[in-house]
C-alpha positions in Angstrom: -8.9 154.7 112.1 -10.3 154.3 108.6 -11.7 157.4 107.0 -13.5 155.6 104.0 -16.6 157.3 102.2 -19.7 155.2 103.4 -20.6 153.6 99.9 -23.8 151.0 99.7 -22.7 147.4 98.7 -23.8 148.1 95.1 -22.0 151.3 94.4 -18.9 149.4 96.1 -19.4 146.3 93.3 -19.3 149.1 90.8 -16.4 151.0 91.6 -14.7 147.5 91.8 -16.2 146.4 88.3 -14.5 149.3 86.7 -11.0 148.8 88.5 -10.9 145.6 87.5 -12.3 146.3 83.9 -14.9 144.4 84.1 -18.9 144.9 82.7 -21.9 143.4 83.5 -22.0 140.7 80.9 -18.5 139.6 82.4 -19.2 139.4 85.7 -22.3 137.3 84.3 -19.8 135.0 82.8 -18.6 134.0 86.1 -21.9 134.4 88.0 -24.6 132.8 85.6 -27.8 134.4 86.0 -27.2 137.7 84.1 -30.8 138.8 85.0 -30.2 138.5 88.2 -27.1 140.1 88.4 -28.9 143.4 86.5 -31.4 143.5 88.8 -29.0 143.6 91.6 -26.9 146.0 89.9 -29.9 148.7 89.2 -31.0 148.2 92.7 -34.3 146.1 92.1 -33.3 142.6 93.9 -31.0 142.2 97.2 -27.4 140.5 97.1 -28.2 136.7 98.0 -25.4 134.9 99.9 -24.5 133.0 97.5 -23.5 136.4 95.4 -22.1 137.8 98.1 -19.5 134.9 98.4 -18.6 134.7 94.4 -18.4 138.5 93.9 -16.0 138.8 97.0 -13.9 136.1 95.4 -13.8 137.4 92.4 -13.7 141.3 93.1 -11.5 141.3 96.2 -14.2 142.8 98.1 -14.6 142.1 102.1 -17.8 140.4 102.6 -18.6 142.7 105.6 -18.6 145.5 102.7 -21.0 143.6 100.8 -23.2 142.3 103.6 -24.3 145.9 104.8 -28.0 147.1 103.9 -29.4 149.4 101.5 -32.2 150.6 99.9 -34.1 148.8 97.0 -35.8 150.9 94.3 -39.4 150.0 93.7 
């Protein structure tokens, strides 16, 4: 059995972000919308599928990891 911290989708994207190096304005790069992406990032719009799927790809994240809910701010 797994004994992993529970850590919300975003935090997870985050932690992966700074293994791989990465910043915002890359992950933008390969994602488009780099509005979107901040608002996800600070908690103010929800993962859509479609980022779900790229940021998998690209992170090496599970999508069950990024599909689980959390809180919005606002």
């Amino acid at each position: 059995e797994w004994d992993l911290p529970v850590v919300d989708p975003i935090e997870t994207i985050k932690i992966r972000m700074e293994e791989f190096g990465l910043k915002p304005a890359d992950l933008a790069k390969i994602h488009g919308n780099k509005g979107n992406l901040s608002k996800v990032l600070n908690y103010q719009r929800a993962l859509s599928l479609s980022m779900i799927r790229k940021l998998s790809a690209t992170l090496r994240i599970p999508t069950d990891m990024l599909i689980q809910e959390y809180s919005l701010k606002g």
